[in-house]
C-alpha positions in Angstrom: 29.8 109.0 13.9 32.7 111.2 14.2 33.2 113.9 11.8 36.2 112.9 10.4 35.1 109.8 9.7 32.1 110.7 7.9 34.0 112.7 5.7 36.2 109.9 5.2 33.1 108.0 3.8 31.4 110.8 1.9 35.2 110.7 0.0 35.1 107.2 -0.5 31.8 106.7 -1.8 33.1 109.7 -4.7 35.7 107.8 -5.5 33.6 104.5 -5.9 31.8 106.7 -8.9 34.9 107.8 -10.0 36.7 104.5 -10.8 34.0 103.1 -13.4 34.1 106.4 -15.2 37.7 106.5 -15.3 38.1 103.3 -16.6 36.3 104.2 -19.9 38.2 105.4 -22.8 35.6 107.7 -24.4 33.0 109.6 -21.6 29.3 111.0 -22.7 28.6 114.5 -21.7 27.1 113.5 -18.9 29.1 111.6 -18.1 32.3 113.8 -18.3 29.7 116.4 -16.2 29.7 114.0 -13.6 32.7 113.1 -13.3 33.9 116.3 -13.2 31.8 117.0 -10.3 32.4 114.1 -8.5 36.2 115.0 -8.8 35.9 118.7 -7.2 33.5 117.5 -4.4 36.6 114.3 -3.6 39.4 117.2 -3.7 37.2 119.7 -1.5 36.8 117.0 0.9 40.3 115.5 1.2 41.3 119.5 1.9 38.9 119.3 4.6 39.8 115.9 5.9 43.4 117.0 6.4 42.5 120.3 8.2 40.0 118.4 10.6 43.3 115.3 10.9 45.7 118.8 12.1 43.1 120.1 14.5 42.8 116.4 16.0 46.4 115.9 15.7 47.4 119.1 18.1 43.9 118.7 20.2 45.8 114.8 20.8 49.2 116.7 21.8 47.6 119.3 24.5 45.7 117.0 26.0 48.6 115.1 27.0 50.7 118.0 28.2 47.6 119.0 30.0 44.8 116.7 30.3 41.2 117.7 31.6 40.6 116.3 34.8 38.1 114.2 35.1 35.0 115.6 37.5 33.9 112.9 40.5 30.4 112.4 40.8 28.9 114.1 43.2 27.8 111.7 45.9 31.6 110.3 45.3 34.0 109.9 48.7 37.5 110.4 47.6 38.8 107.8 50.3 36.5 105.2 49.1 37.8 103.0 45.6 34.9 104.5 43.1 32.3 102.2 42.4 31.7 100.6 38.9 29.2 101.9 36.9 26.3 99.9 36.9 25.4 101.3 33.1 28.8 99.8 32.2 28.5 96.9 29.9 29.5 93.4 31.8 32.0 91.2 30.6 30.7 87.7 29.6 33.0 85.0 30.5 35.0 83.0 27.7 33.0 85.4 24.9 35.2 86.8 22.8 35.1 88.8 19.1 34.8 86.8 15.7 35.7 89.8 13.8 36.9 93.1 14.1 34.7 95.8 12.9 36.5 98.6 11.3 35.8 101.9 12.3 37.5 104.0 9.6 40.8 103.2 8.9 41.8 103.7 5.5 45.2 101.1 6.1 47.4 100.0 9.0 49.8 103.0 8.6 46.7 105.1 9.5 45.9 103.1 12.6 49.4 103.5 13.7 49.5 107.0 13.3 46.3 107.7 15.3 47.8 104.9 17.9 51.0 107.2 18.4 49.8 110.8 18.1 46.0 111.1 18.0 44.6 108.6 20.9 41.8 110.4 21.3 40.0 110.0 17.8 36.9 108.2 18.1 38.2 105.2 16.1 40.9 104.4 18.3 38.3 104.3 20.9 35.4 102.7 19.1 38.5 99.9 19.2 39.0 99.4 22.6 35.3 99.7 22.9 35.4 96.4 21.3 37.8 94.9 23.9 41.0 95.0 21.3 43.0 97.1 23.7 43.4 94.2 26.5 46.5 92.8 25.6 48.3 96.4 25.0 47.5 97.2 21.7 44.7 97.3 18.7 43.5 94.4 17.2 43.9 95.4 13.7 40.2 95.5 11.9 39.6 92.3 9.6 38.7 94.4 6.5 42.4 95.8 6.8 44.7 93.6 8.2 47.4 91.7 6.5 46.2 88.6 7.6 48.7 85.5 7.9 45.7 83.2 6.8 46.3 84.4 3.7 49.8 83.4 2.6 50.7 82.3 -0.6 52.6 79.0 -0.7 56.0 80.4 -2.0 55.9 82.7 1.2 55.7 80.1 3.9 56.4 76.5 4.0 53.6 75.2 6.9 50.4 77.3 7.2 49.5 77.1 3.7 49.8 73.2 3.4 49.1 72.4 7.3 45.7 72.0 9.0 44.9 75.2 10.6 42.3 75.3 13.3 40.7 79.6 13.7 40.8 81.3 16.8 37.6 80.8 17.6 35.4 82.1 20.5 38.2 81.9 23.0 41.4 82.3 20.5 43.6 82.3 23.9 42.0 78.6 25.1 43.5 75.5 24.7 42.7 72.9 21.7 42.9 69.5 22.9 41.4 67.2 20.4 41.2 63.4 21.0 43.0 60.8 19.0 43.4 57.0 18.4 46.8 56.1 20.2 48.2 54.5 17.2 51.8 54.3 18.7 53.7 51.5 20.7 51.6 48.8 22.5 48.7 49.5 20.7 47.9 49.2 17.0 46.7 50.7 13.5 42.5 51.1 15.0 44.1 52.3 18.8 43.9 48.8 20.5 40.5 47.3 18.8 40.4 44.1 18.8 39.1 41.8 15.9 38.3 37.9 16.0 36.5 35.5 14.6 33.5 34.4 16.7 32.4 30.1 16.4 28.7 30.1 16.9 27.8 30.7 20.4 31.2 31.9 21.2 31.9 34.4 23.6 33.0 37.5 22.0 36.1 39.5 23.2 35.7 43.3 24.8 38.4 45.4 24.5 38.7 49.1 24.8 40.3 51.5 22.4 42.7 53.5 23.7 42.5 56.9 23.4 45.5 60.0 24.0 44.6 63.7 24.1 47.2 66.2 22.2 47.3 69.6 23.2 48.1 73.3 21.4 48.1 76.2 23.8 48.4 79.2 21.8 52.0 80.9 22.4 52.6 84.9 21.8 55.2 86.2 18.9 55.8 89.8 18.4 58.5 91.7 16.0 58.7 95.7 16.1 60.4 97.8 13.9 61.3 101.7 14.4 60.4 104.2 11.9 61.1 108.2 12.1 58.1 110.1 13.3 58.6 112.3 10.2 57.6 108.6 7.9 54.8 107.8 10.4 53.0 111.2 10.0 52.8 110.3 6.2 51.0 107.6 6.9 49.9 106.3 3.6 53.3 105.8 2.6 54.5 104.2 5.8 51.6 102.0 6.0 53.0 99.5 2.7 56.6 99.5 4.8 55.3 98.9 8.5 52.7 96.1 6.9 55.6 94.0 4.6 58.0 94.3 7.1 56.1 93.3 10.2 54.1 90.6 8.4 57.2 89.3 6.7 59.1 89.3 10.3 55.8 87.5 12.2 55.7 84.8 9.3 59.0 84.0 9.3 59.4 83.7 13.2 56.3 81.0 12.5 58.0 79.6 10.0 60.9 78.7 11.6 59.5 77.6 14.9 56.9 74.9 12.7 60.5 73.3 11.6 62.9 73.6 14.0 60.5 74.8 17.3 61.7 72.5 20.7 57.9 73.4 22.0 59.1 75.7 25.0 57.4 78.8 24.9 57.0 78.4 21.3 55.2 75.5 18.7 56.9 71.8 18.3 58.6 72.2 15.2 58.7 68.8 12.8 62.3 68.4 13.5 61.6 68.2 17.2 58.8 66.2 17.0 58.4 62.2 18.9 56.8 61.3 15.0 59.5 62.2 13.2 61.4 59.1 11.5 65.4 59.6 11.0 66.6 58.3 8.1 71.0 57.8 8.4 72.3 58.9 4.8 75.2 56.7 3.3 77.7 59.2 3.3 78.5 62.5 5.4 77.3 65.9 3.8 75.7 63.7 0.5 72.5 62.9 -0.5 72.0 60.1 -2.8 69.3 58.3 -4.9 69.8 55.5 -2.1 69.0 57.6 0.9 65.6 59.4 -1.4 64.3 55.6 -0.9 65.3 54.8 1.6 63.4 57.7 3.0 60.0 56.9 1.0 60.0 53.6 2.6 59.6 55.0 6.0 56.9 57.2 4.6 53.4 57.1 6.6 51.2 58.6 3.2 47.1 59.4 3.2 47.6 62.8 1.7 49.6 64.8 -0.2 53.2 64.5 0.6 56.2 67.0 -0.2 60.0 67.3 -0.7 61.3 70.0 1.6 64.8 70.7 1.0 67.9 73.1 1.2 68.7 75.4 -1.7 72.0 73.6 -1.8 71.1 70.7 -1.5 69.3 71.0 -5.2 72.1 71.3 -6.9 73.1 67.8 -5.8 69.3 66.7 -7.0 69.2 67.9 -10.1 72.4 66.0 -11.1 71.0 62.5 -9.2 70.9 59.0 -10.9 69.1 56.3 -10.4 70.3 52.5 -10.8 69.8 52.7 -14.6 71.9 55.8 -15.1 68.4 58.2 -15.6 67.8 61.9 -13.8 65.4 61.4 -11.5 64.8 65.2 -11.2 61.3 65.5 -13.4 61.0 69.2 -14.4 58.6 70.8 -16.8 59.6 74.3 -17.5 57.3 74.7 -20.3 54.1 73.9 -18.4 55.0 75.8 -15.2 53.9 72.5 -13.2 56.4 72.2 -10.1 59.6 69.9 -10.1 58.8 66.8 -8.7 60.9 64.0 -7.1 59.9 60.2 -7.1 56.7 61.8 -8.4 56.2 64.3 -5.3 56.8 68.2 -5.8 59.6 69.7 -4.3 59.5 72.7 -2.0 63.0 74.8 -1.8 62.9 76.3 2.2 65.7 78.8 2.5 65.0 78.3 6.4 66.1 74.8 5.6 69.4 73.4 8.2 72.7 73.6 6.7 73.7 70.7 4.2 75.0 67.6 5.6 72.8 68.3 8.7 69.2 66.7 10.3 66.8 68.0 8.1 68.6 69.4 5.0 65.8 66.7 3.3 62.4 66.1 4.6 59.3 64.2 3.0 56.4 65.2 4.7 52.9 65.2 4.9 51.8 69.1 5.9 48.2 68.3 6.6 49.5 66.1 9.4 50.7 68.9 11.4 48.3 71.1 13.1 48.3 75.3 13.1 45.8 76.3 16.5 45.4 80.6 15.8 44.5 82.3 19.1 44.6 86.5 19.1 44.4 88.1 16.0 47.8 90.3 14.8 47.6 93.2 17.1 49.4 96.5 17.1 50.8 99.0 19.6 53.2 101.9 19.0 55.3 103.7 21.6 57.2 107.0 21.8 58.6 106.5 24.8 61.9 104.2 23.9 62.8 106.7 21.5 61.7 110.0 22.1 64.9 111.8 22.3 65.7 110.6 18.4 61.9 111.3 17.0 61.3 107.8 16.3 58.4 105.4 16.9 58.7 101.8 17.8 55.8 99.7 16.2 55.0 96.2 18.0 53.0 93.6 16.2 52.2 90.4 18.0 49.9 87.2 18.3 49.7 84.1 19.9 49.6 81.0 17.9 50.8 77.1 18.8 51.4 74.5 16.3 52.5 70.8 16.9 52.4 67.3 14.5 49.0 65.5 15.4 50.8 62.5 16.0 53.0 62.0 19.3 54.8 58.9 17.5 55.1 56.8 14.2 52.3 55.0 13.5 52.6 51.3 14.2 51.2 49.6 10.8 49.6 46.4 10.2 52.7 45.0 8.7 54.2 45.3 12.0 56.6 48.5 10.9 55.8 52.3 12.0 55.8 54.6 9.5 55.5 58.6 9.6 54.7 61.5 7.9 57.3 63.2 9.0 60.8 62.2 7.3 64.0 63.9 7.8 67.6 62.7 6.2 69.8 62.6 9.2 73.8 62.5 9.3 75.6 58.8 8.8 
């Protein structure tokens, strides 16, 4: 264990005493002893953590002006590639991480900072022991990172509501998982056939026919640039670099679940063979007529939503039905969400424009599959912007994300249906 990160630990351990003491209104003698020594031994030791953080910082910036050469082995020929070290540990085909163990890090704003000026500490490389450094960057350690898996649903639209299948062993891999092909020329059970047998009849094969749908995970990254000055105070550039680039990677997702044409990025819903278009009566309206009209088309084994356009509420709220009643149900004093023809609505700010394919959806999120592959990862550069002092930080992953279905689903009352609705133009 490196020094610095022991003293990082002996710190945070005082400060785990500190917090149940400082909680209480009225302290004991002993207590208010020992907390009082606890407290000088946490100051001492954050004065000593930032002394041994310089030392490291300046050791960082000499060895890259000039670097120690690295001594050959002695029975090495220079015009011969070098060997690999049969100590080494091998790679084991397709076996990746679960988790990423942290080595120290306090937040991602101090992972940064070591990424751009102190390479050399023995976290950054107890990382790339761990393989993290592959794709370019650091895979940000699980205990820290602002993980997407852990959106609230007012933040996003899909990964909250969808099915989301982990990374897994291989989070790169294809997912292909089988299905009933439900669609044209087959039927509700994929192509079964059922009869009624006489005695001693012969009884019919058939064979069900199965489809294979496919997610390979697909790489999104977003970089901001912050002022070598911010990065160095890490703990306060660590909130900004973390909301911004989290905020930035979810959004990207966001967008490319609705509106995504599958082409280096995820099949969005609106691009999808399942969805069902449903004409509304009149250009840039939405009436009580076409909200049936699209409930009717409605494929439903799970919770369904309203996803709509923040102007197009306005138009909702004011909606009649055939006997002159609101049909907007809201219940401010409860807190319980609005609902429409008894199904919440969801406002999307990422919504299309009113009037347009889209501006109204009904749909049923656990339909549409989320396959994670790498983890968010991070790399930071000074090499873009070295003449201005400024530090471009790159987050990326790869994820894919597609409906299950390839089509509507062909029901036994010889109509398809979906779960995937969209208001179209006239």
């Amino acid at each position: 264990m490196s020094k610095l990160l022991e003293l990082k630990r002996s710190r945070k351990e005082l400060v785990g005493k500190l917090g149940p003491l400082a909680e209480k209104e009225v302290l004991t003698p002993d207590e208010e002893k020992s907390y009082t020594d606890w407290k000088g031994q946490a100051e001492t030791l954050a004065k000593q953590i930032e002394r041994v953080e310089f030392v490291e910082t300046e050791r960082a910036v000499i060895d890259r002006v000039d670097p120690v050469p690295s001594k050959p082995r002695p029975d090495a020929d220079p015009s011969k590639p070098a060997k690999p070290d049969p100590a080494a540990p091998k790679p084991v085909a397709g076996a990746t991480r679960k988790r990423v163990e942290n080595p120290g890090f306090e937040c991602v704003g101090e992972l940064v900072y070591c990424a751009r000026f102190n390479p050399s500490d023995s976290r950054i490389q107890a990382l790339m022991e761990m393989g993290t450094g592959e794709s370019g960057g650091l895979a940000i350690p699980d205990e820290i990172n602002p993980t997407l898996a852990e959106v609230k649903p007012q933040e996003a639209i899909f990964r909250p509501r969808a099915t989301v299948v982990p990374a897994g062993e291989s989070p790169d891999a294809d997912l292909v998982l089988p299905s009933l092909n439900q669609g044209t020329g087959a039927n509700l059970y994929g192509g079964v056939q059922v009869d009624w047998i006489s005695e001693g009849g012969d009884k019919p094969e058939t064979t069900a026919k199965i489809k294979e749908t496919r997610w390979s995970p697909k790489e999104v990254a977003a970089h901001i640039v912050v002022t070598d000055k911010l990065l160095r105070n890490w703990r306060s550039a660590s909130a900004l670099i973390e909301r911004m680039l989290r905020g930035a990677l979810l959004a990207a997702e966001d967008v490319a679940f609705l509106k995504g044409n599958g082409v280096g990025r995820p099949t969005g819903v609106l691009a999808a063979k399942a969805l069902k278009k449903v004409n509304r009566a009149q250009a840039n309206e939405v009436s009580y007529a076409d909200l049936v009209a699209m409930e009717a088309e409605l494929h439903e084994d799970g919770e369904a939503i309203w996803v709509v356009s923040p102007r197009v509420i306005p138009k909702l709220r004011q909606m009649k039905d055939g006997a002159n009643h609101l049909i907007w149900q809201e219940d401010a004093r409860s807190g319980a969400p609005s609902t429409l023809l008894g199904r919440s609505v969801v406002k999307n700010y990422r919504s299309p424009a009113p009037g347009s394919l889209g501006d109204v959806l009904l749909i049923v999120p656990s339909y549409y599959v989320i396959k994670d592959g790498v983890d968010t990862t991070i790399a930071a550069s000074e090499h873009v912007l070295f003449k201005q002092n400024k530090t471009v930080v790159k987050a990326f992953k790869t994820v894919d994300g597609g409906p299950w279905l390839d089509g509507p689903l062909s029901q036994e009352d010889g109509n398809t249906y979906s779960p995937f609705v969209a208001l179209d133009v006239p």
